[in-house]
TORKOL-382965 format. One record per residue (C-alpha): residue in three letters; x, y, z. Coordinates in steps of 0.1 Angstrom, whole numbers, plus 5000, padded with zeros to 4 digits. Each point is the difference from the previous one (the first is absolute). Layout:
AlaXYZ
...
***
This chain:
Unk507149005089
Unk497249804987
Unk496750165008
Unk496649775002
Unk498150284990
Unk500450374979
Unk501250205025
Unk502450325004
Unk503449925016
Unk499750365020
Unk497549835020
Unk501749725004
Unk501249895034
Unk503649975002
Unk501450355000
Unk502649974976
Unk497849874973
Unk497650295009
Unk502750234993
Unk500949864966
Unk500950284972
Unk500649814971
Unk498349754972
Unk497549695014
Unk498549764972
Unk496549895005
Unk499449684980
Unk497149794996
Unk498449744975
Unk496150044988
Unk498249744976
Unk497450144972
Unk497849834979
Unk499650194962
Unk498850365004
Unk497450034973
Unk500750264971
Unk498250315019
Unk501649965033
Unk502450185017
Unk502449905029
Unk501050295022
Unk502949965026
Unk499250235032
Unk503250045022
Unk498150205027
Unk501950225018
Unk503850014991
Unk503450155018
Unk501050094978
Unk501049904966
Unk498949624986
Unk501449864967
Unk497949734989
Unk501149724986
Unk497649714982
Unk501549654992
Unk503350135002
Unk499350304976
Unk500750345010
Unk496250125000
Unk500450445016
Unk501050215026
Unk496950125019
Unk501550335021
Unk496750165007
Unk496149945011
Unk498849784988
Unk501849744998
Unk497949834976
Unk501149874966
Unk497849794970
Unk502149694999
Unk497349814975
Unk502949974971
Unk502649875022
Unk498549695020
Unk499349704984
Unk497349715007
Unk501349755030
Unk503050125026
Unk501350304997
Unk503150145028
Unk499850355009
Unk502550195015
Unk499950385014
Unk503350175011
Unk499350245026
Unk502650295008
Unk499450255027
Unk502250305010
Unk502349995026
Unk498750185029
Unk498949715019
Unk504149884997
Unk501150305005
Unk497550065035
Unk501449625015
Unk503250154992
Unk499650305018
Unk498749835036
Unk503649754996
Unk502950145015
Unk502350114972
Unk502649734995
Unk496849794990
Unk498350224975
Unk500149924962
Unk499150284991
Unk500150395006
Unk498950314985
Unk499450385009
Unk497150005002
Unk498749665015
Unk496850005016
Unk499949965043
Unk500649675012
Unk497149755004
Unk497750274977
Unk496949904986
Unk500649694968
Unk498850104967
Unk497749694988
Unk501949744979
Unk499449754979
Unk496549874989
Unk496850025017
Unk497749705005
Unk497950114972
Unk501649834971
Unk497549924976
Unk498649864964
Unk496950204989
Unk498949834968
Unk497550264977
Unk498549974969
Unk500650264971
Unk497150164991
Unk499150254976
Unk498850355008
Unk497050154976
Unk500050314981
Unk498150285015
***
């Protein structure tokens, strides 16, 4: 599915996809000009369901499993395009809650302890806040 905008796919509108348990890739491409020697770029995924692995010009970058999702990304982008790429894996109660409201012979997958059909999704994927914070290292004085 290609999305015009950040967005995550359990709010998306075709059931199914809302339902998705699995892996999504986010990818995008940003343009910088020379960060100067006492900057700092900051990448700020927002709010995330519910593991992202960062990836930066094809390098794996980190796994972010817990707020925030924030990582200094300063020694791993370089001046003029650079593709970024964020795998996003949720868990697999929203699967496993579409499964439950199909008759049987439709489910892909079952457990014993599956939550009720149709229950509440878990959020998944990335929120719209995806962001670049660029900072400037400073120094702290002595008391």
């Amino acid at each position: 599915i290609d999305l015009a905008n950040v967005q995550p796919w359990s709010e998306l509108e075709d059931k199914a996809a809302r339902h998705f348990s699995g892996t999504v890739t986010y990818q995008t491409t940003f343009t910088l000009d020379q960060l100067k020697a006492d900057e700092r770029l900051m990448l700020d995924l927002g709010r995330v369901g519910n593991i992202a692995k960062i990836k930066l010009n094809g390098n794996d970058s980190s796994a972010l499993w817990a707020a925030p999702y924030r990582k200094d990304i300063t020694g791993e982008i370089k001046s003029g395009e650079n593709v970024l790429s964020i795998e996003v894996t949720n868990t697999w109660h929203n699967r496993l809650s579409y499964d439950a409201s199909l008759p049987k012979h439709q489910r892909k997958t079952w457990t014993h302890a599956a939550p009720k059909p149709n229950s509440r999704l878990e959020f998944s994927g990335l929120s719209a806040e995806v962001q670049l914070h660029v900072g400037k290292l400073m120094a702290l004085p002595n008391p």
